[in-house]
DSSP file (Angstrom, degrees, kcal/mol; ACC not computed):
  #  RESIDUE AA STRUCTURE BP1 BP2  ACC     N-H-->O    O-->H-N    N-H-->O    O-->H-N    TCO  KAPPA ALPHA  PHI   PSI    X-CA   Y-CA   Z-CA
    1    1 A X              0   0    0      0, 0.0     2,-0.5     0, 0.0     0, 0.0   0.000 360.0 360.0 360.0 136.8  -21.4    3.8    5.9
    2    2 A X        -     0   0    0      0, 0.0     2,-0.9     0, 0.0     0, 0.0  -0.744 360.0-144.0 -88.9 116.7  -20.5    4.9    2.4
    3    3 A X        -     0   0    0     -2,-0.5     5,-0.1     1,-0.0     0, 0.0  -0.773  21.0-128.0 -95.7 111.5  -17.1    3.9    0.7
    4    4 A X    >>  -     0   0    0     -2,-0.9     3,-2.0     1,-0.1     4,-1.8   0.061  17.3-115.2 -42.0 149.1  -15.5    6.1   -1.3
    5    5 A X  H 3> S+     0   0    0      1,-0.2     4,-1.1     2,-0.2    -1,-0.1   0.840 117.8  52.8 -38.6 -36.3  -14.2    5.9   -4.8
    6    6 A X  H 3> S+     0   0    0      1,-0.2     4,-0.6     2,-0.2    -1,-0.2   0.634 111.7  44.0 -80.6 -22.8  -10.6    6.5   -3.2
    7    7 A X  H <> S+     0   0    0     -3,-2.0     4,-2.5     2,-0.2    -2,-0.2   0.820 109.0  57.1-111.2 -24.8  -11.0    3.6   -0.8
    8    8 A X  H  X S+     0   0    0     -4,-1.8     4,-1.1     2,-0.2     5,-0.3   0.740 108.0  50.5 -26.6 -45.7  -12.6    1.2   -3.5
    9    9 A X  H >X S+     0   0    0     -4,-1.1     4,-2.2    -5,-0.4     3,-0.8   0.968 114.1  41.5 -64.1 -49.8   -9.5    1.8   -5.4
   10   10 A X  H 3X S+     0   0    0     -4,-0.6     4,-2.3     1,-0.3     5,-0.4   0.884 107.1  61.1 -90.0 -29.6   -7.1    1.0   -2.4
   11   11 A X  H 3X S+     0   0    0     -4,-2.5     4,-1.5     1,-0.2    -1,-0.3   0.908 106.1  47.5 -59.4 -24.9   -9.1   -1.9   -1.4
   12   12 A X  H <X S+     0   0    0     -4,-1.1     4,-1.5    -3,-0.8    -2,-0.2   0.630 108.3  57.3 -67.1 -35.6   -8.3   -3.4   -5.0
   13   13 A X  H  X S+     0   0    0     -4,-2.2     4,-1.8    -5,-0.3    -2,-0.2   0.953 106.9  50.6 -71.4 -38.6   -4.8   -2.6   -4.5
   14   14 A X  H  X S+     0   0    0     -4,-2.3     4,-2.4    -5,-0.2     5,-0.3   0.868 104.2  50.2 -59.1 -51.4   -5.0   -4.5   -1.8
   15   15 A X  H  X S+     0   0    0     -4,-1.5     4,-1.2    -5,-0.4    -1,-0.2   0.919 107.5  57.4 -68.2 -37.8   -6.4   -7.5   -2.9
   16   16 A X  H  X S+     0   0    0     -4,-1.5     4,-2.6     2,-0.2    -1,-0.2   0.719 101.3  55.5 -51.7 -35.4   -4.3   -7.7   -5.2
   17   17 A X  H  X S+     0   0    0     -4,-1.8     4,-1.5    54,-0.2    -2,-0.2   0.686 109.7  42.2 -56.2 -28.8   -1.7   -7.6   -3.1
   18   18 A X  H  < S+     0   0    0     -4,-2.4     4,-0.4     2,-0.2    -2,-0.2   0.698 106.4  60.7 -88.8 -19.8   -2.4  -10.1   -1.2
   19   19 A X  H  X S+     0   0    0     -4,-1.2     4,-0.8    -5,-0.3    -3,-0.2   0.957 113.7  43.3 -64.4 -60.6   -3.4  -12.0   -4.3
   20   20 A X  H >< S+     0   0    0     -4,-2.6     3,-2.7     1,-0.2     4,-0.4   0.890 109.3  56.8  -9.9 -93.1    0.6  -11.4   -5.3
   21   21 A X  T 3X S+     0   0    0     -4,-1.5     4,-0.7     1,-0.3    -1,-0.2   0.401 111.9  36.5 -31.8 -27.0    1.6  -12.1   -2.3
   22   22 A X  T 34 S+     0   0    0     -4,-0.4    -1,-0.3     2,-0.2     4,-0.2   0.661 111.3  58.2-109.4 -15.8    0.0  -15.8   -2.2
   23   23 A X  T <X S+     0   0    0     -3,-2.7     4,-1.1    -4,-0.8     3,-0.3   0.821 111.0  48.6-101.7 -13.3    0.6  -16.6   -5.6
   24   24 A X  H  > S+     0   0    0     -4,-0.4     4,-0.9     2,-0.2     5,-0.3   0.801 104.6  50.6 -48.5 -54.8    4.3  -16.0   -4.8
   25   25 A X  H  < S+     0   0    0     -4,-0.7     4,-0.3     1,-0.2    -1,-0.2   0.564 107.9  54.3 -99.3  27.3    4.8  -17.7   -2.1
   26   26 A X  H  > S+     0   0    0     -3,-0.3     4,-2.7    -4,-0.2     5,-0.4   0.665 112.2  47.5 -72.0 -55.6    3.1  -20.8   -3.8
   27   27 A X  H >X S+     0   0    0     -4,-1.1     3,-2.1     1,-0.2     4,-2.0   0.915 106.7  55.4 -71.9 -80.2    5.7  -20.3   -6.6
   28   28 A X  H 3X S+     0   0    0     -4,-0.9     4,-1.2     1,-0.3    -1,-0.2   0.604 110.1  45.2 -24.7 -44.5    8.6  -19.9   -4.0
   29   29 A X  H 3> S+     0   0    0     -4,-0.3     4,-2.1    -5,-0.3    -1,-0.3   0.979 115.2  49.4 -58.4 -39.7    7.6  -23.7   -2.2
   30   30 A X  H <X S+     0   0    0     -4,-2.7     4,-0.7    -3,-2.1     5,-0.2   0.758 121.9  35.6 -84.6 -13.8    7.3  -25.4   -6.0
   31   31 A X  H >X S+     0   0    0     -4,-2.0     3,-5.8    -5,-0.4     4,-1.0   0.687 118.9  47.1 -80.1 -81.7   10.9  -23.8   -7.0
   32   32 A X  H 3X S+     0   0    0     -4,-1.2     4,-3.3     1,-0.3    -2,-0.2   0.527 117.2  49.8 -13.7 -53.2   12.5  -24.2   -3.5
   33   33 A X  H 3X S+     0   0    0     -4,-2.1     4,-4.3     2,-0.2    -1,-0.3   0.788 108.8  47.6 -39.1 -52.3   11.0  -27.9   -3.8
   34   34 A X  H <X S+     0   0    0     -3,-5.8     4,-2.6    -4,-0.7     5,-0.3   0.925 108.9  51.2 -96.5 -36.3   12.2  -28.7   -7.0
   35   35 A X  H  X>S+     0   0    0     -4,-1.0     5,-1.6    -5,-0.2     4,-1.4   0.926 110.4  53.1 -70.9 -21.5   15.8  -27.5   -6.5
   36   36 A X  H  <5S+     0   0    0     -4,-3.3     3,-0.4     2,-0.2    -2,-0.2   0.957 106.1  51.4 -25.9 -65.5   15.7  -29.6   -3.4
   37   37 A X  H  <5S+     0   0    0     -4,-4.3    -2,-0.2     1,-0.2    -3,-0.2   0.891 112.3  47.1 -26.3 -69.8   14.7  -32.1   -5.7
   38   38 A X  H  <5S-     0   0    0     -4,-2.6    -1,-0.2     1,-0.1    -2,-0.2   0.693  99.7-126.0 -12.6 -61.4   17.7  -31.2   -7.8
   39   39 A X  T  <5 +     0   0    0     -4,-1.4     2,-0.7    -3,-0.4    -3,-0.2   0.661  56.3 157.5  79.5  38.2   20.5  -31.1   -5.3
   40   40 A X      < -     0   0    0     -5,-1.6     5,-0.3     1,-0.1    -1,-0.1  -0.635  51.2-106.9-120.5 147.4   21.7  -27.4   -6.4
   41   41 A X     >  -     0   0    0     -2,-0.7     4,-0.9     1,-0.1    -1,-0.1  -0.038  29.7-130.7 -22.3 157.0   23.4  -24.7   -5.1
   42   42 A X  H  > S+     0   0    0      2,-0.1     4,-1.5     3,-0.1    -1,-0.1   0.725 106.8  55.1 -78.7 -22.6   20.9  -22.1   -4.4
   43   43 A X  H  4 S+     0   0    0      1,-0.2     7,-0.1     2,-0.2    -2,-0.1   0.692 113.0  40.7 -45.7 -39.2   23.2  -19.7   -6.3
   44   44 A X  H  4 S+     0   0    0      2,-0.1     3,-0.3     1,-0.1    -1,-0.2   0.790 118.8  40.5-104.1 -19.0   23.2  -21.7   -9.2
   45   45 A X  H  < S+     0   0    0     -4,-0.9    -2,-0.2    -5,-0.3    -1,-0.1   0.600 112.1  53.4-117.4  20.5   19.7  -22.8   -9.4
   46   46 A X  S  < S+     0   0    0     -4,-1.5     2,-1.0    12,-0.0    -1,-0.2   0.229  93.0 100.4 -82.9  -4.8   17.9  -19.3   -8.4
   47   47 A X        -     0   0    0     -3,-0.3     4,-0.1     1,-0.2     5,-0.1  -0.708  62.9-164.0-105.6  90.8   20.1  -18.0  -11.3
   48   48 A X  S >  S+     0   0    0     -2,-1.0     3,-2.4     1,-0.3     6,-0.3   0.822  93.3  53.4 -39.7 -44.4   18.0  -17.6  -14.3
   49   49 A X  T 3  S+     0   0    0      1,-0.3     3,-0.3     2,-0.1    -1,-0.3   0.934 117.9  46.5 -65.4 -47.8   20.9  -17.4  -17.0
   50   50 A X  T 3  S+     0   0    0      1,-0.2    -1,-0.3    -7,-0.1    -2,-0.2   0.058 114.7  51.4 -99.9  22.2   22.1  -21.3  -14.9
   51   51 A X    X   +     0   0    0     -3,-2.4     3,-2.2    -5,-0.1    -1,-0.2  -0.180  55.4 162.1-143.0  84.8   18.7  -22.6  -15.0
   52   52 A X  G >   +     0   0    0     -3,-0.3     3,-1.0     1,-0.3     4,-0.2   0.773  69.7  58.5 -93.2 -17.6   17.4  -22.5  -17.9
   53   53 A X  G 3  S+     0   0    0      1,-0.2    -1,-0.3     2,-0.1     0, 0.0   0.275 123.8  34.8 -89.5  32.8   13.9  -25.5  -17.4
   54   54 A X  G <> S+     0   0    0     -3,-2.2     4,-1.1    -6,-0.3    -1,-0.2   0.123  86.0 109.5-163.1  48.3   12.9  -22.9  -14.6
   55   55 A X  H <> S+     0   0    0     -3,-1.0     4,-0.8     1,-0.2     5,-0.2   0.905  75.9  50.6 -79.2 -39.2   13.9  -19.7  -15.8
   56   56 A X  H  4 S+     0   0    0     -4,-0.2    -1,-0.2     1,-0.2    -4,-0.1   0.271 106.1  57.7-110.4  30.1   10.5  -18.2  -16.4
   57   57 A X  H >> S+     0   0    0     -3,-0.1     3,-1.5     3,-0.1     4,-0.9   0.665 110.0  48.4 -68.9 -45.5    9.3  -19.1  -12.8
   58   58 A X  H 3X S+     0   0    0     -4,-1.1     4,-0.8     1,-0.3    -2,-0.2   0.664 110.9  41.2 -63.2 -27.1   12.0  -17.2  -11.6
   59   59 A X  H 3X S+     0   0    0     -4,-0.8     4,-0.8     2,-0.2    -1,-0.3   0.633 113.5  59.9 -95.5   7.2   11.6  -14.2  -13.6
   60   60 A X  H <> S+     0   0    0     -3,-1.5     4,-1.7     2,-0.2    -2,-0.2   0.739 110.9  45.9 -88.8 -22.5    7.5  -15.0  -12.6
   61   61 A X  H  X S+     0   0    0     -4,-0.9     4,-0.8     1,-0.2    -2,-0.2   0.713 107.2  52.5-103.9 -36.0    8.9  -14.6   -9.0
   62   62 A X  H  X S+     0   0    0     -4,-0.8     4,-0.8    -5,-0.2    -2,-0.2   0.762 111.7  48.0 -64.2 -37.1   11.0  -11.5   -9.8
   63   63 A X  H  X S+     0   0    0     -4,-0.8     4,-3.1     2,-0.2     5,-0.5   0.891 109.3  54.4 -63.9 -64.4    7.7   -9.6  -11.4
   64   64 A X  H  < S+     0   0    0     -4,-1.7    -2,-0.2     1,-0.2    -3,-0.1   0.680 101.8  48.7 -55.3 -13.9    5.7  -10.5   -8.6
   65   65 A X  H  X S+     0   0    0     -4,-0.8     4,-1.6     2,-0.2     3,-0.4   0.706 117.7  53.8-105.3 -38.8    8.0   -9.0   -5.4
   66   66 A X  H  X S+     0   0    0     -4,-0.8     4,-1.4     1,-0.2     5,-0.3   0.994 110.7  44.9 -87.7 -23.1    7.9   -5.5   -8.1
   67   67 A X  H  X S+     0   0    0     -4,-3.1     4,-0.7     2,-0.2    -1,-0.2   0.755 114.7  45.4 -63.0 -14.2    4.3   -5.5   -8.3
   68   68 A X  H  > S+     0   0    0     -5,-0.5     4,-2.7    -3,-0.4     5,-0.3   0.928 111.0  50.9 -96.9 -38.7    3.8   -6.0   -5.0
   69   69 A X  H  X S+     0   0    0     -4,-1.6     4,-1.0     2,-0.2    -2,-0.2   0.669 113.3  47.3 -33.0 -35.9    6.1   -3.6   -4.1
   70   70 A X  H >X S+     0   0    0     -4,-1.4     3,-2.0    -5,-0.2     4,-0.8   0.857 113.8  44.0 -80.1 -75.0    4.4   -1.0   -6.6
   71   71 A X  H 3< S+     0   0    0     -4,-0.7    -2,-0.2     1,-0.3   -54,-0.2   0.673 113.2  61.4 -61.0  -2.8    0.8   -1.7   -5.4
   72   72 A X  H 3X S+     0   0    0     -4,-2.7     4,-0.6     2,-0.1     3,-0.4   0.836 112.5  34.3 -47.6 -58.9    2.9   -1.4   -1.8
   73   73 A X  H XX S+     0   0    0     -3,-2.0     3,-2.8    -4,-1.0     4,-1.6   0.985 109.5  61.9 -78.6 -37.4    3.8    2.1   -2.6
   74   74 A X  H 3< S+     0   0    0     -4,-0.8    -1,-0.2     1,-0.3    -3,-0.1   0.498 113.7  40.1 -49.2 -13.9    0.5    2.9   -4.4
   75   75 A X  H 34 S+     0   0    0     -3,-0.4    -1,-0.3    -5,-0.4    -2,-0.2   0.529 113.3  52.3-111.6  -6.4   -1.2    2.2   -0.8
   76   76 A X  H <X S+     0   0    0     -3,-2.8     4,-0.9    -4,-0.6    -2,-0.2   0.789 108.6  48.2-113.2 -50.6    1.4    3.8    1.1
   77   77 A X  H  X S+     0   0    0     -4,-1.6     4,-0.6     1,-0.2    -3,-0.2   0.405 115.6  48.0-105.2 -12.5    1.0    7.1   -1.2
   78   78 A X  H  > S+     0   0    0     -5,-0.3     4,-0.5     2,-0.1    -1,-0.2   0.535 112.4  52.6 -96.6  -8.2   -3.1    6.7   -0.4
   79   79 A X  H  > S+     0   0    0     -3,-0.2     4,-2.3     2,-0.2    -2,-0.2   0.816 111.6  39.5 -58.7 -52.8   -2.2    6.3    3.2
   80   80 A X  H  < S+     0   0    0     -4,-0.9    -3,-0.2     2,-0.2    -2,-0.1   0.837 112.8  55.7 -85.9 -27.1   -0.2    9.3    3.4
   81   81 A X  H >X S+     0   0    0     -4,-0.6     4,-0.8     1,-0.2     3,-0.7   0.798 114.9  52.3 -71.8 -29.8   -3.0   11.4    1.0
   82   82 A X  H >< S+     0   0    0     -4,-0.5     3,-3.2     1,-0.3     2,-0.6   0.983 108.3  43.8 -44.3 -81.4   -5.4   10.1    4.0
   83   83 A X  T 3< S+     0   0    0     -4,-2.3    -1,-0.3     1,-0.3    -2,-0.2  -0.392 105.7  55.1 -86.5  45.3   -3.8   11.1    6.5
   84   84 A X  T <4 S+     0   0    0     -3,-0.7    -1,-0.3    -2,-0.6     4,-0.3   0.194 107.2  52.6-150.1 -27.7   -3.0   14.2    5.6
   85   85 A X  S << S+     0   0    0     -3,-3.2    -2,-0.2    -4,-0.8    -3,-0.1   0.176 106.8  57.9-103.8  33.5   -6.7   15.1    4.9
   86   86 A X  S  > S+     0   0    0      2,-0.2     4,-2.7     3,-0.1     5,-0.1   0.513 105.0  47.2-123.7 -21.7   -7.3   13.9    8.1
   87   87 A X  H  > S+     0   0    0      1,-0.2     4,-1.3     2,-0.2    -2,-0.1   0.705 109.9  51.3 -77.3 -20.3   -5.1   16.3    9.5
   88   88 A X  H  > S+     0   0    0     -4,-0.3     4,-0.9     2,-0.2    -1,-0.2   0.667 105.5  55.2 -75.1 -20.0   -6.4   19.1    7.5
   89   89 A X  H >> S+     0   0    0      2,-0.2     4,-2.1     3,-0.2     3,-0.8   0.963 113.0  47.5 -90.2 -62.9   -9.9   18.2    8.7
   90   90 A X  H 3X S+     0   0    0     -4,-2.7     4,-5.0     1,-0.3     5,-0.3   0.919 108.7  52.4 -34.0 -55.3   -8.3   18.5   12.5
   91   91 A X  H 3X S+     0   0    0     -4,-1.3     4,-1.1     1,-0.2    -1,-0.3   0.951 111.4  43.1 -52.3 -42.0   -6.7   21.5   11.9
   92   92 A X  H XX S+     0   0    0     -4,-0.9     4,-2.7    -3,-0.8     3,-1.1   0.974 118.2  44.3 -77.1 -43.0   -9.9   23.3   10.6
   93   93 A X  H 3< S+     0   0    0     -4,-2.1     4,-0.5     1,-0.2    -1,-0.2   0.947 111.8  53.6 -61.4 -44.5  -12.4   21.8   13.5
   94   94 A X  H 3< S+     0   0    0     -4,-5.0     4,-0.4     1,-0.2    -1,-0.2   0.818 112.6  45.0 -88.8  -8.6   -9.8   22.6   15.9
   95   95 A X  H XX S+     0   0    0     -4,-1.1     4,-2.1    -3,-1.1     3,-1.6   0.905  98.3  74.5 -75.7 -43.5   -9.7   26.6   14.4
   96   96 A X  H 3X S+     0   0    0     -4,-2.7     4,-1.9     1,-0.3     3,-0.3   0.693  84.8  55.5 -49.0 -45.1  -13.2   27.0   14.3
   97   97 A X  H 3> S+     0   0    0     -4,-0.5     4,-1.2     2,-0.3    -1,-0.3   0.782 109.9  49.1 -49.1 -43.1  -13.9   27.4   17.8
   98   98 A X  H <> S+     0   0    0     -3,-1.6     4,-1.7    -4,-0.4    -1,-0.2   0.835 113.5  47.5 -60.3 -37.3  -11.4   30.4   17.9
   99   99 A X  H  X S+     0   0    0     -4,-2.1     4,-1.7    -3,-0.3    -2,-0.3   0.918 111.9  47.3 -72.7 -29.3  -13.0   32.0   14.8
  100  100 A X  H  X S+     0   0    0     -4,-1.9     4,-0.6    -5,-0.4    -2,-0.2   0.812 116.8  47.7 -95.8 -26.4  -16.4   31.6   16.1
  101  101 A X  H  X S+     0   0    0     -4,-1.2     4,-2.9     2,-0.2    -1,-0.3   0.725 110.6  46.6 -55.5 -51.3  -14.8   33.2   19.7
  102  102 A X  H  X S+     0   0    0     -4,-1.7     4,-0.7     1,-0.2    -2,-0.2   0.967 118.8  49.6 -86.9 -31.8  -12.9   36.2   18.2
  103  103 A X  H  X S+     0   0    0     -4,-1.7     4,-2.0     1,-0.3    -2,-0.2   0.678 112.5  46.5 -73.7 -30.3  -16.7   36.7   16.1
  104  104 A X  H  X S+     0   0    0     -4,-0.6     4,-3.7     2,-0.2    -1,-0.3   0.741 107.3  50.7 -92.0 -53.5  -18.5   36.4   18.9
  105  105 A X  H  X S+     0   0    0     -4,-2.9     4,-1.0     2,-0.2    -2,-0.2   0.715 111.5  61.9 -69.1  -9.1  -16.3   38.8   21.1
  106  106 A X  H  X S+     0   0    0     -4,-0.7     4,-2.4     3,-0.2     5,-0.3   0.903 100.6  42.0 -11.4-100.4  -16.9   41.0   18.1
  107  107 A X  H  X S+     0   0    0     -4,-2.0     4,-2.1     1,-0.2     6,-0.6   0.931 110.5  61.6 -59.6 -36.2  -20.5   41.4   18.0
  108  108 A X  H  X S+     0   0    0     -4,-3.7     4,-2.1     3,-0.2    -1,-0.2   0.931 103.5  43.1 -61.2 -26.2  -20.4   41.8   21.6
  109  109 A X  H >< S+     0   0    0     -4,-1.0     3,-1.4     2,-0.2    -2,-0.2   0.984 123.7  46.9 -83.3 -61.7  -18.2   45.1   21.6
  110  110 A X  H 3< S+     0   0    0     -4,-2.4    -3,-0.2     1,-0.3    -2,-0.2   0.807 121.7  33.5 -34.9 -62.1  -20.7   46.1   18.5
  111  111 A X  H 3< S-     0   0    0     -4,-2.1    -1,-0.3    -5,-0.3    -2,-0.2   0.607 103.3-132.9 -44.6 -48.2  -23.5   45.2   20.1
  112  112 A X    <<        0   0    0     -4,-2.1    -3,-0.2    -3,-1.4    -4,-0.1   0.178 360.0 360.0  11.6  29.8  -22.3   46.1   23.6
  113  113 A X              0   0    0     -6,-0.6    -4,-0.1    -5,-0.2    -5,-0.1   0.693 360.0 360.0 -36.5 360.0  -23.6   42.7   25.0
């Protein structure tokens, strides 16, 4: 079986999602952890501008949820392009037998089979 260009692509979207997706919720124990450590609100120490020694893990953690979220929709929008030619495929196999029927009754009244 051959894999297309189009599913090469979304398999890379994918892995990368999951790639995200793991390096996130890595970051999320080592924050979570260390404001435990802390003793701080979660309000105040998920709150870049009120934490400033773990500000740019938190904005690291804020990129990653909109990249996965894009390479989300970007799989979602090859999903639907999918299925959609899959429905077109249906549609035409399920006509053919009717063209090939009305062509057939055709040549017979030429014909006079």
């Amino acid at each position: 079986m051959e894999i297309s260009a189009s599913d090469r692509d979304l398999i890379a979207v994918m892995r990368r999602y999951f790639a995200a997706q793991a390096e996130l919720e890595s970051l999320k124990a080592q924050l979570e952890a260390a404001r435990q450590a802390a003793g701080k609100a979660i309000g105040v120490f998920y709150d870049p501008r009120q934490n400033a020694e773990h500000a740019a893990e938190l904005q690291r953690s804020h990129r990653l949820r909109e990249e996965m979220a894009s390479l989300m929709q970007r799989a979602e929008a090859w999903g639907r392009a999918a299925s959609g030619a899959e429905e077109h495929d249906r549609s035409a196999a399920e006509a053919e037998p009717e063209e090939w029927g009305s062509f057939e009754n055709q040549a017979d009244a030429l014909f006079g089979a």
